[in-house]
C-alpha positions in Angstrom: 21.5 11.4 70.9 18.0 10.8 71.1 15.9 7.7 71.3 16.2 5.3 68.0 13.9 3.1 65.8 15.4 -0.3 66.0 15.6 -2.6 63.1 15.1 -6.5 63.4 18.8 -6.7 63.6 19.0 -4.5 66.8 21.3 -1.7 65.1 19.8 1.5 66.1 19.0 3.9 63.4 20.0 7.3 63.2 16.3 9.6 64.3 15.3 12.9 62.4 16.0 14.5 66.2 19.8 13.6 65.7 20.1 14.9 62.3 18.4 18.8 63.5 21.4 18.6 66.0 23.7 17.9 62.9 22.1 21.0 61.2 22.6 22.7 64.4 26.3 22.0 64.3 26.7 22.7 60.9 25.1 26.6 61.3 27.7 28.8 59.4 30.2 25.8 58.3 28.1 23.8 55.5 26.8 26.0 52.2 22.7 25.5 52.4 23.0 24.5 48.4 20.8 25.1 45.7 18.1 23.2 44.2 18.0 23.4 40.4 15.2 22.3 38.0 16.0 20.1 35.3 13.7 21.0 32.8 15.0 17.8 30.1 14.3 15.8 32.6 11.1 17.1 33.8 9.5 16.4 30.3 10.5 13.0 30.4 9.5 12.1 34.0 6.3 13.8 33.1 6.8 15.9 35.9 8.9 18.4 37.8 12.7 16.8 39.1 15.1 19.0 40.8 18.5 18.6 41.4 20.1 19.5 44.7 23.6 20.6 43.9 26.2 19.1 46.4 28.9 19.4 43.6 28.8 23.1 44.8 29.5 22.7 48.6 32.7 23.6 50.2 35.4 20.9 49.2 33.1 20.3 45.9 30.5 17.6 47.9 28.6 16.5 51.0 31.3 15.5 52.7 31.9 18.2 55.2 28.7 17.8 56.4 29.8 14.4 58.1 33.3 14.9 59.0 33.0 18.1 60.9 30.3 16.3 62.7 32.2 13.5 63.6 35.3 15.7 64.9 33.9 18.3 66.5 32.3 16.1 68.4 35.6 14.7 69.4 36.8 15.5 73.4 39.7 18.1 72.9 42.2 15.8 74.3 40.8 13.1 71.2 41.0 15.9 68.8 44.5 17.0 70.6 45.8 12.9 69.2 45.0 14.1 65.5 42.6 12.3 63.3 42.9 9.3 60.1 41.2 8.8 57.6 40.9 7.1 54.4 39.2 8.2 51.6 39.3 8.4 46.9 39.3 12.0 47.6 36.0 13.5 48.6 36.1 11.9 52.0 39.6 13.2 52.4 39.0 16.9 51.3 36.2 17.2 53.8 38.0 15.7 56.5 40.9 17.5 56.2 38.9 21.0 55.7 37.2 20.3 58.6 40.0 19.1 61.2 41.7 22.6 59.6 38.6 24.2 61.1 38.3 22.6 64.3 42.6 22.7 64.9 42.8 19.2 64.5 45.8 17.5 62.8 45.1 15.4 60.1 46.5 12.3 57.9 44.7 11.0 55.0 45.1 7.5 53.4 44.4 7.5 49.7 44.7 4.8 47.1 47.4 5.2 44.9 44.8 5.9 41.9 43.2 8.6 43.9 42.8 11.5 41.3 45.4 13.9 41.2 42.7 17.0 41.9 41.5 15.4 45.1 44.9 14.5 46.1 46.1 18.1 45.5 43.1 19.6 47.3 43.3 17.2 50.1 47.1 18.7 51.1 46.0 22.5 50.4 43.6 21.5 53.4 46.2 21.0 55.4 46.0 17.2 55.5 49.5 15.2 55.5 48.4 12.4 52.6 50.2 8.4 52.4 49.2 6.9 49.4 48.4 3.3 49.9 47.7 0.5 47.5 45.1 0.1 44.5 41.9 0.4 46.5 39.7 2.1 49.0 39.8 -0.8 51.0 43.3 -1.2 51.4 43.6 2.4 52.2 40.9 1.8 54.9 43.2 -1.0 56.5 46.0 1.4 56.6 44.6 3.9 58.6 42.9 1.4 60.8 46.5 0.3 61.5 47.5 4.3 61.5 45.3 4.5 64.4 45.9 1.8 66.2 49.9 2.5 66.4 49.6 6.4 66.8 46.2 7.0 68.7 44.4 9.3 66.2 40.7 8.7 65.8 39.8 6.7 63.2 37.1 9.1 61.2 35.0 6.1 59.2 33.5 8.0 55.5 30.5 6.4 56.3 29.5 3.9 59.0 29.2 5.7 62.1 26.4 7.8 63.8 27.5 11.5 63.7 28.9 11.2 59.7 25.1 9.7 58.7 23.6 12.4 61.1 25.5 14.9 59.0 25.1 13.6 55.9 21.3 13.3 56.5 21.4 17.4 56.5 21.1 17.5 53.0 17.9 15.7 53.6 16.6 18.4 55.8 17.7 20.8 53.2 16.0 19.1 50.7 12.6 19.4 52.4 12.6 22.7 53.5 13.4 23.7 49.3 10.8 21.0 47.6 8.2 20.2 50.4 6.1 18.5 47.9 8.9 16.1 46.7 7.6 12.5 46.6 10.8 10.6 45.4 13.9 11.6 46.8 17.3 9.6 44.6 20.5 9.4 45.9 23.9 7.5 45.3 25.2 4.7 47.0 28.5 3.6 47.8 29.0 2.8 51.6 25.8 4.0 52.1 26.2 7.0 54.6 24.2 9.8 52.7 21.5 7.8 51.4 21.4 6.7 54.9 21.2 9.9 56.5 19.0 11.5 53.9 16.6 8.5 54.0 16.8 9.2 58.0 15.9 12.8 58.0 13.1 12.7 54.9 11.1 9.6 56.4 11.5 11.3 59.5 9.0 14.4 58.4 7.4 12.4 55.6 7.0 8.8 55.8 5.7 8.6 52.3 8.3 10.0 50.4 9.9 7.2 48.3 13.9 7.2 48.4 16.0 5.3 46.2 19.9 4.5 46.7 21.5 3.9 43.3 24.7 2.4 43.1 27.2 1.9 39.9 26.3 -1.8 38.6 29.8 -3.1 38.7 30.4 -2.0 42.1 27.6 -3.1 43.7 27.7 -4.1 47.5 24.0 -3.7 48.9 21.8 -6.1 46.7 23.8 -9.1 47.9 24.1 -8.1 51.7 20.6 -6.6 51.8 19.6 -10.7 50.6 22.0 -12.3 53.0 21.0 -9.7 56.0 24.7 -9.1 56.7 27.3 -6.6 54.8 29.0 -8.6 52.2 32.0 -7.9 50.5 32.3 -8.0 46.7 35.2 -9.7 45.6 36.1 -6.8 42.4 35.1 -3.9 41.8 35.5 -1.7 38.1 33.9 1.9 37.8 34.8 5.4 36.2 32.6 6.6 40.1 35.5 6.3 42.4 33.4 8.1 44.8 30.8 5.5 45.3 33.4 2.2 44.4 33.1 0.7 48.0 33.6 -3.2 48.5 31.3 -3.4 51.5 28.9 -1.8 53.6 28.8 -1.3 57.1 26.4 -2.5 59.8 24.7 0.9 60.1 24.9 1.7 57.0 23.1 -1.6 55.8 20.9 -1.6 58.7 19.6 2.2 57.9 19.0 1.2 54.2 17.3 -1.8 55.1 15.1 -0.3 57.6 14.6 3.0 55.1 15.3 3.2 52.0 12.2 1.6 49.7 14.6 0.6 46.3 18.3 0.4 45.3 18.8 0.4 41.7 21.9 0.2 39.5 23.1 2.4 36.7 25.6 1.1 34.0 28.8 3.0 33.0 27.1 4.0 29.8 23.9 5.6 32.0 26.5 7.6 34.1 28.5 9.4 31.0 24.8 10.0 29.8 24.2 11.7 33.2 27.5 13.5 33.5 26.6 14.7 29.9 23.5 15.8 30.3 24.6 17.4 33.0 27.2 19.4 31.4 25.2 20.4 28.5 21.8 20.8 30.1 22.1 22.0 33.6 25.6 23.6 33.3 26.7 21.5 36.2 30.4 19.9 36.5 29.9 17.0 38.3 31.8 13.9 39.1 30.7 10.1 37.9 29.9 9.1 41.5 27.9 12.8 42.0 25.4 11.8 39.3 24.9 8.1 40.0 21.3 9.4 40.6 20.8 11.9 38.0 21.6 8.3 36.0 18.7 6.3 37.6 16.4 9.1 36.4 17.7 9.6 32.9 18.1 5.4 32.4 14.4 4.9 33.6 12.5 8.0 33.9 8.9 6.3 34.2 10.4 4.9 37.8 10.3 7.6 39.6 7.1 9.5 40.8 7.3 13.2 40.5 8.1 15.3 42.0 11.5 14.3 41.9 14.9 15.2 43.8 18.3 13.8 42.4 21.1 14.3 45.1 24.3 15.6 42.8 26.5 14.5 45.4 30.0 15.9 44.2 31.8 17.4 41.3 35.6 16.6 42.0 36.5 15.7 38.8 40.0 15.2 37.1 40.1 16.7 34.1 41.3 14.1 31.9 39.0 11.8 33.1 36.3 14.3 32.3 37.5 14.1 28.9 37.2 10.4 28.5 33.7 10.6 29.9 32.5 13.0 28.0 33.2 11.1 24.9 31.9 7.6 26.1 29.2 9.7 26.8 28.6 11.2 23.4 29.0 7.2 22.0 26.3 6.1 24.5 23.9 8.6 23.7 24.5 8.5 19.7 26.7 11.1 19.0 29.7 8.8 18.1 29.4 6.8 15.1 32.1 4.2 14.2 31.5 2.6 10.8 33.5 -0.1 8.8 33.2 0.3 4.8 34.3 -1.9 2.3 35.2 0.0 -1.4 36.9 -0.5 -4.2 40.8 0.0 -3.8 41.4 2.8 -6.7 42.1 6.4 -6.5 39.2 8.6 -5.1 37.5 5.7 -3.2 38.2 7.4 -0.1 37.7 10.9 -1.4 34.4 9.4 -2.4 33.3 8.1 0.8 34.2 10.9 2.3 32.6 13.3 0.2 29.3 11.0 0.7 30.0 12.0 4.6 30.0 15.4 4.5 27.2 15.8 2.2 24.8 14.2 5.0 26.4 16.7 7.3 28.9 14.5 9.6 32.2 15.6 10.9 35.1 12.9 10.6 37.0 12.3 14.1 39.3 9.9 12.6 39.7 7.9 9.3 41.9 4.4 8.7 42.9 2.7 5.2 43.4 -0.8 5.5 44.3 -2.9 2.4 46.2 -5.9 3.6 44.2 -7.8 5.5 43.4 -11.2 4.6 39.7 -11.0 5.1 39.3 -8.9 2.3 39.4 -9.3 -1.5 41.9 -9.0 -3.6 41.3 -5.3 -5.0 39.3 -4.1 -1.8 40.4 -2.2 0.7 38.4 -0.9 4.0 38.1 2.2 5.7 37.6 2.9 9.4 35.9 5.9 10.5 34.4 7.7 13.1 32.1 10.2 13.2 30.4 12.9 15.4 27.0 13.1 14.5 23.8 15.7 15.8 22.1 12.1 17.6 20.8 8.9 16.9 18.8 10.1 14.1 21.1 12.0 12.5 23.3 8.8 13.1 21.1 6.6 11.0 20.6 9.6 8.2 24.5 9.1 7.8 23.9 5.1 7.4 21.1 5.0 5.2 23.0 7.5 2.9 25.4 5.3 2.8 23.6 2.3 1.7 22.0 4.1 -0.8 25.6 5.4 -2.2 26.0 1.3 -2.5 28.3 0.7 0.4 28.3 -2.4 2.5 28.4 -0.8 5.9 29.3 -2.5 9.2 28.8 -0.6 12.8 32.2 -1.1 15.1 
């Protein structure tokens, strides 16, 4: 490894010399992924933003960059011992794909809430998966212990020098396909990509801004970044799984302190926009954590100086899931409308209301009839209804028409 910056804490940082070896390594193993433009965003950044599409790597995200790394830089009598690892999924897949490649023998620990797809891909890997408690961190513990009693190497998801060397490749990547990029964005949950991006990009170009972004409820660098130490947040709650991690490490904190110019946060309401968007205008099936950054961008697009690279970092998604995020997604961008009425409780009301609903042009989702609760008068009944609408205008088309039909109308 070649000669580090040091950081005021003394934890030497990962060079742009380590993570060319990393692409070295990774020659014929890694898919060199595409960079897409994102026109819809484009127009509201003001100028161009790409996305670099990890979602489409082998094992559906970065993570094979790091892991095969890490173990094929393992002595053969260390890779003889088997690995362990602990991982929500994408971790796992690319660890197990890549100890399958190297002839390694892998065991995976995985929450027990791990999505179903990334559990099932994990084992047609190769890996041999022990599901472990409610969180990453518990899993983490577990194959600490794993390795401890058994002797396989422990292979960290993000806090160790060969898995940020590889993960900075997509940095590289990025570079060689948008030279002129200025802002590089990329999600945060341990902090190994943004690490190793933020490594490899400031390596070439110093004035290229990056920015980690993590999920706003499961938030660990603001706090350790102010206290100057990793510290561990006490819950966690996100639909991003991927990027859910309690605490960073000491690299991992000392490579974002040193690098990385801003970490932002994104609500759960900015990443089903995102994951949206994504669907319906980039064609891209992605994963909560994947488009923690496409989120920053579309939450606060006047932030970020074009042009602009969003790292779509997976696209491991469980299908149901998908489904519920697509529709909080619709509701946080408009296109849900739930809607309390009050009317008069005598036949046709309802056929009235929603008569009124489809002449503004909006399709009814679901309708209730509620006449016996003690909030409302006696010959009054109230309907519950939601509604897909075209947007937020179309949204208050339906409510004005509403009001002029003489309904008293309250938003749920």
């Amino acid at each position: 490894m070649s000669e580090p910056d040091v950081p005021a804490a003394g934890v030497p940082l990962i060079s742009g010399a380590d993570v060319e070896a990393a692409a070295a390594l990774l020659g014929g193993v890694v898919r060199r992924t595409p960079m897409w433009h994102s026109r819809g965003l484009a127009d509201r950044v003001g100028g161009p933003v790409w996305f670099k599409c990890e979602n489409l790597q082998r094992t559906g995200s970065f993570k094979i960059r790091g892991a095969y790394t890490r173990i094929s830089r393992l002595s053969d009598a260390e890779r003889a011992r088997g690995v362990v690892a602990a991982s929500a999924g994408n971790h796992a897949q690319g660890v197990a794909l890549a100890a399958r490649l190297l002839g390694a023998r892998a065991t995976v620990f995985m929450p027990e809430s791990a999505p179903l797809p990334k559990l099932a891909a994990t084992r047609a890997y190769g890996a041999e998966v022990q599901l472990v408690g409610q969180t990453l961190t518990e899993a983490l513990l577990a194959a600490a212990e794993y390795s401890e009693r058994t002797g396989s190497v422990f292979i960290h998801p993000f806090d160790h020098p060969d898995v940020i060397a590889g993960q900075g490749t997509v940095g590289l990547e990025v570079l060689d396909q948008c030279p002129e990029a200025a802002t590089v964005v990329v999600g945060a949950g341990g902090g190994g990509l943004v690490s190793g991006v933020a490594a490899a990009v400031k390596a070439r170009r110093p004035d290229i801004r990056v920015v980690a972004v993590q999920a706003e409820t499961a938030a660990a660098f603001p706090a350790s970044l102010a206290a100057g130490r990793p510290v561990a947040l006490t819950s966690m709650a996100t639909m991003a799984d991927g990027i859910a991690v309690a605490c960073p490490g000491d690299l991992t904190l000392a490579h974002v302190r040193g690098l990385v110019d801003e970490v932002r946060t994104v609500t759960e309401e900015d990443l089903s926009r995102a994951l949206l968007f994504c669907l319906e205008r980039a064609k891209l099936v992605v994963e909560p954590a994947g488009v923690a950054a496409v989120a920053a961008v579309l939450a606060d697009p006047a932030a970020f100086a074009p042009p602009v690279v969003a790292i779509v970092s997976g696209g491991n998604i469980d299908p149901v899931l998908l489904l519920k995020v697509v529709q909080h997604g619709m509701a946080a961008a408009g296109r849900y409308l739930s809607l309390r009425l009050r009317v008069p409780d005598r036949p046709g009301s309802l056929a009235a209301v929603l008569a009124e609903l489809a002449a503004v042009g909006a399709n009814v989702l679901e309708v209730e009839h509620e006449r016996t609760a003690t909030r409302l008068d006696v010959g009054e009944v109230e309907v519950f209804v939601v509604l897909e609408t075209r947007g937020p205008d179309h949204a208050d088309e339906v409510l004005s028409a509403l009001s002029r039909a003489g309904y008293s109308v309250t938003k749920d």
